[in-house]
C-alpha angles and dihedrals in degrees: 000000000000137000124192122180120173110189137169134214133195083219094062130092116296084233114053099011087172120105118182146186156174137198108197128185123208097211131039088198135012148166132270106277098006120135122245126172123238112194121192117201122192127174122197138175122274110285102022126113129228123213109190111203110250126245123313115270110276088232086072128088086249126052135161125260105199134035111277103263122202135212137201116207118208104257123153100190099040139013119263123200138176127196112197119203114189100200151177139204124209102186129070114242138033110337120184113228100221109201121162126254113272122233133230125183134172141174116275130181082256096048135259112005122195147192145177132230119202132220108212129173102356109153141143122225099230106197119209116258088213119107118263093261101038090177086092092070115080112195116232115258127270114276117244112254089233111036119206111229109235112251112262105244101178089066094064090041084065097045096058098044090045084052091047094043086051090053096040092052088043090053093057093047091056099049090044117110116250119268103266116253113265105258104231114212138180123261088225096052096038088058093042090059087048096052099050090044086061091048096054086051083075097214096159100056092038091061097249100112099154093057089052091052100044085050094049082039095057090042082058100054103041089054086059094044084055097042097038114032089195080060098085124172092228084071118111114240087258097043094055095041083058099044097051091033083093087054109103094204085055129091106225098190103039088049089048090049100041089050092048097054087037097061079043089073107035107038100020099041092237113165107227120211109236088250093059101042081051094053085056092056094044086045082058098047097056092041090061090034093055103044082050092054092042097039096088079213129006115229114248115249133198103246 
């Protein structure tokens, strides 16, 4: 859609009186909401100066999108401009597009000279983006003012299944067997067993001495942790000879040299004979044999 005006003025420029301009459209008919582009052209004489009017007011059916943009075109006898309006309508039917009158002034012997230049009938045909019978579509019905929020049923759904896990799990604690009582045993006898366990293993004579020693050994040991609480098996070989050396039922000298040829062979990589791994053995068994002769009662332990 084009519109061309050529008008004349007696306050315009002697040369190039003519003042021209067009107003195009990019659509004859659109959608609601759709963009088309209005583009307003006005050429003026040399030296004068063209205000182009700025976008339609947003209270009408059709308002602009996007900021006005203006062009300049190369002339070298006139002045050439072109206002862009990105614009939308939001009404079915034949809506006007209102735009102002733009404004050109130039110098004249008698001053600034002005004149107007009007924007008519100028509209956009915006086509409805309903179906032709629009009585199929049943709108959905009015919200209520206060909505009720729906009950959350997957609250009580974990509720339910949390009550029915805790019975269930109740259920299985009540028909389980009662925890068996803690068997107490002596230290003595509880050493003695050990110690005749290790012998039927038969390490000596199967070559693996060290291991027969580091087990007698931690029999050992265990029988004066239970005996002795400031025997504890966190003390080094030297500190524990030294902590149960002022004991009386204990051989000072046979536990010093059983531990010593015992950390030989652990921590040093000595190879002990098999006399010597036996006599370690022997040097255990008194040890224990001797503190329980000499214990008037031996503490009871948790196995």
């Amino acid at each position: 859609m084009t519109f061309l005006v050529a008008t004349a003025g007696a306050q315009a420029p002697a040369v190039g009186t003519r003042l021209s301009y067009g107003i195009t459209v990019s659509a004859d008919s659109v959608l609601v909401g759709d963009p088309f582009i209005v583009r307003f052209r006005v050429k003026a004489p040399k030296g004068a100066t063209i205000r182009f009017p700025d976008n339609p007011d947003t209270s009408r059916t059709v308002q602009a999108r996007d900021p006005r943009v203006i062009t300049t075109e190369d002339s070298v006898q006139s002045l050439d401009q072109i206002a862009t309006y990105r614009m939308a309508a939001w009404n079915i039917g034949r809506q006007p597009v209102v735009l102002s009158d733009a404004v050109v002034t130039w110098d004249t012997p008698a001053g600034r000279a002005a004149q107007r230049v009007p924007v008519l009938n100028v509209s956009v045909f915006v086509r409805s983006i309903l179906p032709l019978d629009s009585t199929l579509r049943v709108p959905k019905p009015a919200r209520p003012l206060w909505e009720t929020p729906a009950f959350p049923w997957w609250i009580v759904a974990l509720l339910v299944a949390a009550i029915l896990l805790a019975l269930w799990w109740w259920y299985r604690r009540r028909r389980r067997p009662p925890a068996a009582a803690v068997a107490v045993l002596d230290p003595y006898d509880r050493a003695t067993a050990d110690f005749a366990r290790i012998e039927a293993m038969g390490l000596v004579d199967a070559g693996e001495r060290t291991r027969f020693v580091s087990l007698v050994i931690e029999v050992l040991r265990d029988y004066l942790a239970a005996r002795y609480p400031d025997a504890r098996l966190a003390l080094t070989s030297r500190e524990l000879v030294a902590t149960l050396r002022r004991r009386a039922s204990i051989s000072g000298d046979a536990l010093q040299r059983a531990l010593h040829d015992a950390d030989l062979a652990k921590f040093a990589g000595m190879a002990l004979t098999e006399e010597r791994a036996r006599a370690v053995g022997r040097d255990a068994r008194a040890i224990v044999e001797r503190e329980h002769a000499a214990a008037a009662e031996a503490p009871k332990v948790a196995a």
